[in-house]
C-alpha positions in Angstrom: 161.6 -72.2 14.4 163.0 -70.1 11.3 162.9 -71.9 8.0 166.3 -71.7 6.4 166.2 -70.2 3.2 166.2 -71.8 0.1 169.0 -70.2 -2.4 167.3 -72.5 -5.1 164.3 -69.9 -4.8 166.0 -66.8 -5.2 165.3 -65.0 -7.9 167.9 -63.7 -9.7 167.6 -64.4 -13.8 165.6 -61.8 -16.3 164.2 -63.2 -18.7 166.8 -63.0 -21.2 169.1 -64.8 -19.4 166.5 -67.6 -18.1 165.5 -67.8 -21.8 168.8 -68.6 -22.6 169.6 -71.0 -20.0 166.6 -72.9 -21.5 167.1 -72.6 -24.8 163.8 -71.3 -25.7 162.6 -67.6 -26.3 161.5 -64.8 -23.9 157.8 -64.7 -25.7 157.7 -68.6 -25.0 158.7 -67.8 -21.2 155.9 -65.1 -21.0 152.9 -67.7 -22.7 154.1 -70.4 -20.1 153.7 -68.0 -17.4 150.0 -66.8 -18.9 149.7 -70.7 -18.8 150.3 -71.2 -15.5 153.1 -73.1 -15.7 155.3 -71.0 -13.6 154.8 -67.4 -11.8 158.2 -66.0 -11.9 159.0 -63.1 -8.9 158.4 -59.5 -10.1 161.1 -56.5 -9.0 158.7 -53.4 -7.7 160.0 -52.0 -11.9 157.6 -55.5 -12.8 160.7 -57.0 -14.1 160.3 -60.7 -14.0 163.4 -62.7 -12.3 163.6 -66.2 -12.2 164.8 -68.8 -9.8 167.4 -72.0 -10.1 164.3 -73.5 -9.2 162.6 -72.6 -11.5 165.0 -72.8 -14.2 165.0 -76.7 -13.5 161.2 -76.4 -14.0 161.7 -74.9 -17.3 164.4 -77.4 -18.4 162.1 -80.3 -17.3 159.4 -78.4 -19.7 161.6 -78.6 -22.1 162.5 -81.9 -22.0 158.9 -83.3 -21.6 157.5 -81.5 -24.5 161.4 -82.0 -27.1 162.5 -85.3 -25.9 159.4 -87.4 -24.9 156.5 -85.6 -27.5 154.2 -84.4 -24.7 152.2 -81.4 -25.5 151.7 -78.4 -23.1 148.2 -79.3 -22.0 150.1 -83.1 -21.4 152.9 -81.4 -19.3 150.3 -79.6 -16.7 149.1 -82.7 -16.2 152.4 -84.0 -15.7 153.4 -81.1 -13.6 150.1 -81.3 -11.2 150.5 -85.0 -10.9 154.3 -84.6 -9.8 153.3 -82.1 -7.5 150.6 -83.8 -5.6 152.7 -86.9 -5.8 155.6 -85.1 -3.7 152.3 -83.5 -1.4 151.2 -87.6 -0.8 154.9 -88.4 -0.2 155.5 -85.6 2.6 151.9 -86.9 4.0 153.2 -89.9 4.1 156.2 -89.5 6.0 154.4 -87.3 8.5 152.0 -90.2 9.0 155.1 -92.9 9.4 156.6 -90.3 12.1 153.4 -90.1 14.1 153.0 -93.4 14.1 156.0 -94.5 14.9 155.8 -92.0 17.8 152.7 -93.8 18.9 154.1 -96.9 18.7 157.1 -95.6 21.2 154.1 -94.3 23.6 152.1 -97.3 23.4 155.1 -99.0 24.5 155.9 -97.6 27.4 152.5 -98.2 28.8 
Protein backbone atom coordinates (compact mmCIF):
# COMPACT_ATOMS: atom_id res chain seq x y z
CA UNK A 1 0.00 0.00 0.00
CA UNK A 2 1.45 3.59 -1.16
CA UNK A 3 2.07 6.05 1.61
CA UNK A 4 0.38 9.31 0.79
CA UNK A 5 2.63 12.06 0.75
CA UNK A 6 3.26 14.33 3.22
CA UNK A 7 3.10 18.15 1.79
CA UNK A 8 4.43 19.15 5.36
CA UNK A 9 7.72 17.49 4.11
CA UNK A 10 8.24 19.12 0.95
CA UNK A 11 10.90 21.06 0.68
CA UNK A 12 10.48 24.23 -0.71
CA UNK A 13 12.17 27.27 1.54
CA UNK A 14 16.05 28.49 0.89
CA UNK A 15 17.45 29.45 3.50
CA UNK A 16 16.74 33.02 3.26
CA UNK A 17 13.38 32.68 3.32
CA UNK A 18 13.30 29.86 6.25
CA UNK A 19 15.59 32.28 8.16
CA UNK A 20 13.10 34.75 7.91
CA UNK A 21 10.12 32.73 8.70
CA UNK A 22 12.08 32.07 12.01
CA UNK A 23 13.32 35.07 12.79
CA UNK A 24 16.87 34.05 13.15
CA UNK A 25 19.89 34.34 10.60
CA UNK A 26 21.00 31.98 7.75
CA UNK A 27 24.53 31.38 9.64
CA UNK A 28 22.40 30.29 12.80
CA UNK A 29 20.35 27.83 10.35
CA UNK A 30 23.66 26.47 8.93
CA UNK A 31 25.35 25.84 12.88
CA UNK A 32 21.91 24.11 13.80
CA UNK A 33 22.24 21.89 10.91
CA UNK A 34 26.20 21.20 11.79
CA UNK A 35 24.40 20.50 15.18
CA UNK A 36 22.29 18.11 14.23
CA UNK A 37 19.39 19.66 14.90
CA UNK A 38 17.81 19.42 11.48
CA UNK A 39 19.19 18.03 7.95
CA UNK A 40 17.46 20.22 5.61
CA UNK A 41 16.97 18.51 1.72
CA UNK A 42 19.71 19.64 -0.71
CA UNK A 43 18.79 20.54 -4.72
CA UNK A 44 21.56 18.48 -6.97
CA UNK A 45 23.19 22.73 -7.13
CA UNK A 46 23.56 21.81 -2.89
CA UNK A 47 21.09 24.44 -2.25
CA UNK A 48 19.48 23.69 1.02
CA UNK A 49 15.41 23.86 0.98
CA UNK A 50 13.49 23.56 3.87
CA UNK A 51 10.18 21.93 4.82
CA UNK A 52 6.77 23.35 6.75
CA UNK A 53 7.95 20.69 8.80
CA UNK A 54 10.74 21.62 9.45
CA UNK A 55 10.03 25.28 9.78
CA UNK A 56 7.79 24.27 12.86
CA UNK A 57 10.92 22.49 14.14
CA UNK A 58 12.81 25.69 13.86
CA UNK A 59 10.09 27.81 15.53
CA UNK A 60 9.82 25.29 18.41
CA UNK A 61 13.82 25.88 18.67
CA UNK A 62 13.21 29.08 18.84
CA UNK A 63 10.76 29.18 21.36
CA UNK A 64 12.57 26.63 23.65
CA UNK A 65 15.85 28.41 23.73
CA UNK A 66 13.88 32.65 23.72
CA UNK A 67 10.86 31.99 25.70
CA UNK A 68 11.66 29.15 28.22
CA UNK A 69 15.87 29.79 28.65
CA UNK A 70 16.92 26.35 27.45
CA UNK A 71 20.22 26.20 25.87
CA UNK A 72 21.06 24.34 22.64
CA UNK A 73 22.66 21.28 24.29
CA UNK A 74 19.10 21.47 26.61
CA UNK A 75 16.98 21.53 23.39
CA UNK A 76 18.62 18.13 21.85
CA UNK A 77 17.73 16.69 24.69
CA UNK A 78 14.41 18.09 24.49
CA UNK A 79 14.15 17.25 20.86
CA UNK A 80 15.43 13.43 21.31
CA UNK A 81 13.17 12.96 24.33
CA UNK A 82 9.99 14.27 22.14
CA UNK A 83 10.97 12.08 19.47
CA UNK A 84 11.26 8.82 21.28
CA UNK A 85 8.28 9.79 23.25
CA UNK A 86 6.08 9.91 19.90
CA UNK A 87 8.27 6.42 18.87
CA UNK A 88 6.76 4.82 22.54
CA UNK A 89 3.40 6.36 21.74
CA UNK A 90 3.07 4.71 18.01
CA UNK A 91 4.47 1.34 19.92
CA UNK A 92 1.94 1.78 22.00
CA UNK A 93 -0.88 1.93 19.91
CA UNK A 94 0.38 -0.88 17.75
CA UNK A 95 0.48 -3.00 20.88
CA UNK A 96 -3.41 -1.84 21.96
CA UNK A 97 -4.36 -2.89 18.23
CA UNK A 98 -2.76 -6.28 18.41
CA UNK A 99 -4.17 -6.93 21.43
CA UNK A 100 -7.28 -5.99 20.96
CA UNK A 101 -7.22 -8.19 17.82
CA UNK A 102 -6.32 -11.01 20.12
CA UNK A 103 -8.75 -10.40 22.34
CA UNK A 104 -11.47 -10.59 19.17
CA UNK A 105 -9.65 -14.16 18.26
CA UNK A 106 -9.62 -15.49 21.66
CA UNK A 107 -13.20 -14.78 21.58
CA UNK A 108 -14.41 -16.53 19.12
CA UNK A 109 -12.81 -19.68 20.27
Amino acid sequence: MAEAFNTNDEPKYVISVAAEMVGISCHTLRYYERMGILSPQRTPGRVRLYSDSEIALLKQVRRMMDDLGINLAGVEVALRMSKRISELEEENRALKEALAKYSEFKEEK
